[in-house]
C-alpha positions, 0 to 999 in steps of 0.5 A: 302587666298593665292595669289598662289596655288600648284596644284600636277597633277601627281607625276612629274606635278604641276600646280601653279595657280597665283590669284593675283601680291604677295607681297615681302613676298608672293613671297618669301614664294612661291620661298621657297615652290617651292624649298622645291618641287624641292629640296625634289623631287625623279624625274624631276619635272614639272611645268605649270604656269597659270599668267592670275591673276598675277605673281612675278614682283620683279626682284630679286625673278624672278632672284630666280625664275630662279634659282630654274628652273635651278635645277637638279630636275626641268624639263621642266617649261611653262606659259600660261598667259596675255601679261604682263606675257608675259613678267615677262616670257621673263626675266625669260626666258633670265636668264634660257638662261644662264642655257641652259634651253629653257622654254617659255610661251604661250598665252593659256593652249592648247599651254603650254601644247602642248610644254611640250609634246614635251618637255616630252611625255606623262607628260599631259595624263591620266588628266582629262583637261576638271576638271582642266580648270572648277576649274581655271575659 
């Protein structure tokens, strides 16, 4: 079983569900999914991260991490999560800084998903929220 899933909510939206911290080698198999996602992307591609169960804590994979958010093809990125991914999301945040990117993450999903439309309007419609939240439960 993985310790992440890739959720596509729509062709420009995925949702990356965290169910535990990874390993070395989890991680870099996640960077190296998400860069085949972001690199063979026709569009701008979003993502919304859930860290309640886990998130990488390798500081050389978040300095990856934000790289990879950094693409061309990667548009706005949030997480909502606990305290301590408050953090992980901090440091990745202070990297993207560095790219002129201003991504950040929430305590909840209603917050992570009120910034992404801000950030992009109409990303979170035509989703059934009220399916998504039961299977992340």
């Amino acid at each position: 079983m993985s310790v992440y899933e890739f959720h596509k909510l729509k062709p420009e939206l995925y949702l990356i569900v965290w169910c535990d911290f990874p390993t070395a080698l989890q991680g870099e198999k996640f960077l190296q999914e998400l860069q085949e996602i972001i690199e063979h992307a026709d569009r701008k591609i979003c993502f919304l991260s859930d860290l309640r169960r886990g998130y990488i804590k390798d500081t050389l994979q978040i300095s990856k991490l934000s790289k990879l958010i950094a693409h061309p093809n990667c548009g706005p990125t949030t997480a909502f999560g606990s305290m301590g991914s408050q953090v992980f999301v901090g440091v990745t945040h202070r990297l993207l800084q560095r790219a002129q990117r201003n991504d950040f993450g929430w305590a909840t999903l209603t917050e992570a998903l009120k910034y992404l439309e801000q950030m992009q309007s109409g990303i979170t419609a035509d989703i059934q929220w009220d399916k998504v939240v039961d299977a992340l439960v």
